[in-house]
C-alpha positions in Angstrom: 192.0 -92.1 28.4 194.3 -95.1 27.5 194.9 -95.8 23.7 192.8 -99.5 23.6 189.7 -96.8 25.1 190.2 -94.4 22.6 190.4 -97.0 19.5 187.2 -98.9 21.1 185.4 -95.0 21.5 186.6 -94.6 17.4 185.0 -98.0 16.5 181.7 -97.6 18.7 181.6 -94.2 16.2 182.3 -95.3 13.5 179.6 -97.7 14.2 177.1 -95.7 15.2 177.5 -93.5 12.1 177.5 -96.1 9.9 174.0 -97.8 11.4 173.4 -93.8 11.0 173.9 -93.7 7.4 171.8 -96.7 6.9 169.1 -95.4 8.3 169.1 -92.6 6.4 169.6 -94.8 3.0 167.0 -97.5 4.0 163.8 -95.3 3.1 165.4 -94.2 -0.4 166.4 -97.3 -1.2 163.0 -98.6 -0.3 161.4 -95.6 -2.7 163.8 -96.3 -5.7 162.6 -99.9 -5.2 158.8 -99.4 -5.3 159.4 -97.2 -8.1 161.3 -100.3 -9.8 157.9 -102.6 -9.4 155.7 -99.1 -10.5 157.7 -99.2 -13.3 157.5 -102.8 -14.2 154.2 -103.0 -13.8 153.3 -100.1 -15.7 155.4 -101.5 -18.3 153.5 -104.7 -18.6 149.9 -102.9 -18.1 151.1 -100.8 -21.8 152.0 -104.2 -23.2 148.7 -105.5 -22.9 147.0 -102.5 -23.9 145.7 -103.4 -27.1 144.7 -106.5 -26.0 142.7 -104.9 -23.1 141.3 -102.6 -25.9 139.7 -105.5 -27.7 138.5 -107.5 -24.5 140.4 -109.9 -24.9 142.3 -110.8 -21.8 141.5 -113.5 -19.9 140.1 -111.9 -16.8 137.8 -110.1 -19.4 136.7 -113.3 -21.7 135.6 -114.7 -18.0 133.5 -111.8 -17.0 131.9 -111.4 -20.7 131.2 -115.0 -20.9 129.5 -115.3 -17.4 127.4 -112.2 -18.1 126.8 -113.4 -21.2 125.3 -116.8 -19.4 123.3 -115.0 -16.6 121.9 -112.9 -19.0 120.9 -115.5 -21.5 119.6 -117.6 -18.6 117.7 -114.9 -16.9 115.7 -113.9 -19.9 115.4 -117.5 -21.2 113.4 -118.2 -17.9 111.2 -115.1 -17.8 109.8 -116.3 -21.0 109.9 -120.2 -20.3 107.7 -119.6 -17.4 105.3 -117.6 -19.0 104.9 -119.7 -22.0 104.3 -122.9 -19.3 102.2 -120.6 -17.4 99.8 -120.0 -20.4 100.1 -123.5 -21.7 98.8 -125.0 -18.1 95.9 -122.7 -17.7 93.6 -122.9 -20.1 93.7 -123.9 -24.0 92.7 -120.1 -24.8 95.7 -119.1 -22.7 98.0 -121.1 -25.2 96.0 -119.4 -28.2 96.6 -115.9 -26.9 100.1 -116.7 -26.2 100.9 -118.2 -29.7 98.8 -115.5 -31.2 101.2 -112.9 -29.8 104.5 -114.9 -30.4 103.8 -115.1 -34.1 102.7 -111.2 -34.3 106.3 -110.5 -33.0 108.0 -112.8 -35.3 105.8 -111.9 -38.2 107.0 -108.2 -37.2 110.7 -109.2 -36.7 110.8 -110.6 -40.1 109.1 -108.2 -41.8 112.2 -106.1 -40.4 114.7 -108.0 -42.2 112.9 -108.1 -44.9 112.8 -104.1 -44.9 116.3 -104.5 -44.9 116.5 -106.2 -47.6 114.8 -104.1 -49.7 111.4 -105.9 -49.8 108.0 -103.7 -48.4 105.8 -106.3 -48.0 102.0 -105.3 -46.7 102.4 -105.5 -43.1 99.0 -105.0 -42.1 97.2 -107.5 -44.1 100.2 -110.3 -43.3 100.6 -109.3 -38.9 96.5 -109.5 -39.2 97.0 -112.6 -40.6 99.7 -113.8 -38.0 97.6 -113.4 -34.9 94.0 -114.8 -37.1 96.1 -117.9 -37.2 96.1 -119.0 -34.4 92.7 -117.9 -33.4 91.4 -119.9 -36.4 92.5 -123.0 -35.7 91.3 -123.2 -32.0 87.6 -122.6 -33.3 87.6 -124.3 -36.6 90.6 -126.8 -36.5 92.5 -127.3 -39.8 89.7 -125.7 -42.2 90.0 -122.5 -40.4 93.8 -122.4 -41.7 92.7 -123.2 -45.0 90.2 -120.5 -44.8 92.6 -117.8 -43.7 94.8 -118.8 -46.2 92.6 -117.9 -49.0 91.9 -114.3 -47.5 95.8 -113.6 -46.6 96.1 -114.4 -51.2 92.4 -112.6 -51.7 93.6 -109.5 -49.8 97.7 -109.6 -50.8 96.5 -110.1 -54.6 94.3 -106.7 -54.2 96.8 -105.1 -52.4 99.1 -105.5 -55.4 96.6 -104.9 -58.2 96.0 -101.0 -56.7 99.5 -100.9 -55.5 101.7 -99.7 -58.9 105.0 -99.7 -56.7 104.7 -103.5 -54.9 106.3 -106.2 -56.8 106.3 -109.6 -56.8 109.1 -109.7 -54.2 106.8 -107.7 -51.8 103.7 -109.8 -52.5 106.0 -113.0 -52.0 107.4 -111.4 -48.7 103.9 -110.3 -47.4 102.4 -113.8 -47.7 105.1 -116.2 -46.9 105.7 -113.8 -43.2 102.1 -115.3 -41.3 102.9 -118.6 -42.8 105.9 -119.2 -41.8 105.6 -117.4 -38.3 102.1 -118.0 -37.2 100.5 -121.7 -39.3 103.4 -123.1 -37.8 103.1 -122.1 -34.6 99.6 -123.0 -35.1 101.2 -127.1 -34.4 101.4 -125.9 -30.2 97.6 -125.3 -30.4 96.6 -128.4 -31.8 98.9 -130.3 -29.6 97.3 -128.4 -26.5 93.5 -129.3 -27.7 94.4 -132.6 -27.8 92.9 -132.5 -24.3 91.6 -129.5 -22.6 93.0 -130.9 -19.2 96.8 -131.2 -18.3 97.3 -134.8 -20.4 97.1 -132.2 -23.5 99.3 -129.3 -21.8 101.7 -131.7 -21.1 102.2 -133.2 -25.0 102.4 -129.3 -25.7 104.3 -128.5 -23.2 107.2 -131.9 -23.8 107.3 -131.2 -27.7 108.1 -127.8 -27.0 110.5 -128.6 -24.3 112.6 -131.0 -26.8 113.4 -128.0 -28.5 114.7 -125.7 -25.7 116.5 -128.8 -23.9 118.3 -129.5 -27.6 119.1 -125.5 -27.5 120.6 -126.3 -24.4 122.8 -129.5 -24.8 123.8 -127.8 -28.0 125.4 -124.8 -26.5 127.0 -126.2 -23.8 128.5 -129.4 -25.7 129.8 -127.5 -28.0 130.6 -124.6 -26.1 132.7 -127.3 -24.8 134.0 -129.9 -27.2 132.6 -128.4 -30.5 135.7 -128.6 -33.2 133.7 -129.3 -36.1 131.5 -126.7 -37.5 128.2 -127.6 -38.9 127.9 -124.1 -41.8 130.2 -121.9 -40.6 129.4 -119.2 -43.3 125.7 -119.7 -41.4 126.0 -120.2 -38.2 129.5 -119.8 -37.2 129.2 -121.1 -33.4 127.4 -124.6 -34.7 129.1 -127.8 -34.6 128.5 -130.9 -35.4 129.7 -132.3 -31.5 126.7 -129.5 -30.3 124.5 -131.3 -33.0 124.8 -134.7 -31.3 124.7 -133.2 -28.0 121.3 -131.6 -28.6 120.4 -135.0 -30.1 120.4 -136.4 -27.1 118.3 -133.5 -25.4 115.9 -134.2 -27.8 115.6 -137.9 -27.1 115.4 -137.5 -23.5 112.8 -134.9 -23.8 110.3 -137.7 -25.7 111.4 -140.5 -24.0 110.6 -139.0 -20.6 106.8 -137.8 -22.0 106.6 -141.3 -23.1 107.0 -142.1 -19.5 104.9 -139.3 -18.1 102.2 -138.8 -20.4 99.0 -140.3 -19.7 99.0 -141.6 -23.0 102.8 -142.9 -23.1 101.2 -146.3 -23.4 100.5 -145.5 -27.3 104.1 -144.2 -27.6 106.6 -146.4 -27.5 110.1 -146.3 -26.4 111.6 -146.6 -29.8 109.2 -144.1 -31.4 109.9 -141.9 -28.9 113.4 -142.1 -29.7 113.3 -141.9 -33.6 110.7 -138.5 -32.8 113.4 -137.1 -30.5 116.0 -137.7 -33.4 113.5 -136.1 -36.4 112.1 -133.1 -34.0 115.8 -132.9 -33.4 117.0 -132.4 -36.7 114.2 -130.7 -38.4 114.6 -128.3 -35.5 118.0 -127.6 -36.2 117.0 -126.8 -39.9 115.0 -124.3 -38.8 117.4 -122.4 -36.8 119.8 -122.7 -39.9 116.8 -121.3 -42.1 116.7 -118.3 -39.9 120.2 -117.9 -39.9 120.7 -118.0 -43.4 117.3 -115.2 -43.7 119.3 -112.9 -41.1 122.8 -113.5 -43.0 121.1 -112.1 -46.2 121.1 -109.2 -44.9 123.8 -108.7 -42.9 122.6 -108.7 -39.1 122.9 -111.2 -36.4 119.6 -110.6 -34.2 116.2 -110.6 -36.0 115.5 -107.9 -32.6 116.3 -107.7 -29.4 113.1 -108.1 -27.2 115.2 -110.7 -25.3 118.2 -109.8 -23.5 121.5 -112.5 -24.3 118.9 -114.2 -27.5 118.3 -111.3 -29.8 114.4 -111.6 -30.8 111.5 -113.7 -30.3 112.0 -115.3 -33.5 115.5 -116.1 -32.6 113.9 -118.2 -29.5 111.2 -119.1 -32.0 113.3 -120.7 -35.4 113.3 -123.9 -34.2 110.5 -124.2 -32.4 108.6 -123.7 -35.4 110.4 -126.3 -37.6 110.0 -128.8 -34.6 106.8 -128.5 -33.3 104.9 -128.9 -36.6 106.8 -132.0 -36.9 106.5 -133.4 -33.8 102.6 -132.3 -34.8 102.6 -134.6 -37.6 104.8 -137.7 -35.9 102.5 -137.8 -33.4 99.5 -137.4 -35.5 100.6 -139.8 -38.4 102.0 -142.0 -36.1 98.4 -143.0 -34.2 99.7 -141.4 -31.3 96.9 -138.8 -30.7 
């Protein structure tokens, strides 16, 4: 073998060992490296540990807020189509619906009140808050009146024979059915306006002012709220939400103005200035519940409905509202 042979044979080794050795390195090299990015990423996983701990990442504010949403919506609808449902049918359908909304929230507050440290006499004020109702289909207003005298009649002997009531339980007991059930007593006397579906539909749009206010509420200032209306109260209400469900409201009555057999009677403007009261006085409500539930330190009054709390959550403003939507219209020559 010539020398120039034997120096090209020492390179072509020398070659081949080398690509030899590298092939042996490449899959180590390649290990040490994916341990690097194990490594890396572990370390960044433990730095947001805590923050994972209190959902607070991103990815985790996304999925809480659209459970939170689908939830909210879900349940909102189950009982927005049963209270049009009842409405629609009959007039006695809306009676025994509103009878059994305002045993709930007579029982939901009588909770809180519990909590509080008040006992008030829950069987003489939840009779009361389902007679309501009942009482004002047959015998109109003077049915109210004359419930009202047998809720005092019946509390007053209840706290004569009762040495451990006091006047904080007697107070409690009574003011439960009236604020719970002879307001919601409005939504009757809005459907018997007319037994057919001219008097659902008034009942049905002054309720529906409420809810769509709800609605433009949350999502404006879900959005753009920077403002907030009593944040010791209400901590998520702002004033930008306040406008927003403003204009719920005025859509609401301006469209029934439109749609309502009797929209003739109801002019544009009126409708407008009821959208703006029923608005307000609506939002009163919901800060009159808030401030009850605050009193005593919890943030639901129940939690019959999934993503609201309870029924009297759902219910706060629509109590406030429909009695004065109630009394524009009736005031007002309207009905």
């Amino acid at each position: 073998m010539s020398e120039g042979e034997e120096r090209q044979e020492a390179s072509t080794g020398m070659h081949s060992g080398g690509d030899r050795t590298h092939a042996h390195r490449n899959p180590v090299s390649m290990a040490k490296g994916l341990d690097r990015q194990i490594d890396r990423l572990e370390v960044r996983r433990a730095a947001k540990a805590e923050d994972r701990a209190q959902g607070i990442l991103r990815g985790q504010r996304m999925r809480a807020g659209t459970e939170k949403l689908l939830t909210r919506t879900t349940s909102g609808a189950i009982y927005a189509i049963l209270v049009v449902a009842c409405i629609f049918v009959h007039p006695f359908a809306t009676v025994l619906l509103v009878s059994a909304m305002a045993w709930l929230c007579c029982s939901e507050l009588y909770r809180i009140c519990r909590m509080a440290g008040r006992m008030p006499m829950e069987l003489v004020g939840l009779t009361a808050a389902v007679a309501f109702p009942v009482a004002s289909y047959i015998w109109g207003l003077p049915g109210i009146v004359l419930l009202v005298l047998l809720l005092l009649i019946a509390t007053a002997c209840w706290y004569v024979f009762t040495p451990r009531a006091s006047l904080a339980d007697v107070s409690a007991t009574v003011f439960g059915p009236i604020y719970t059930s002879v307001a919601f007593c409005a939504v009757v006397f809005l459907r018997m306006t007319d037994p057919g579906i001219d008097g659902a539909l008034l009942a049905f749009g002054s309720m529906a002012s409420v809810w769509v206010n709800d609605a433009f509420a949350y999502f404006v200032g879900s959005r753009f709220g920077a403002h907030k209306m009593a944040p010791r109260i209400s901590p998520h209400k702002s004033w930008e939400g306040f406008a927003g469900g403003m204009c719920g409201s005025i859509l609401v009555f301006v469209l029934l103005s439109r749609l309502w057999a009797g929209g003739d009677s109801l002019p544009v403007l009126y409708a407008i200035f009821m959208g703006l009261v029923v608005g307000t006085v609506g939002d009163i409500g919901d800060l009159f519940e808030s401030r009850i539930k605050r009193g005593v330190g919890v943030k639901d009054s129940g939690n019959i409905m999934p993503g609201h709390g309870g029924l009297l959550d759902r219910s706060d403003s629509l109590l406030f509202g429909c009695t004065t939507a109630y009394i524009l219209l009736l005031f007002g020559g309207i009905i």
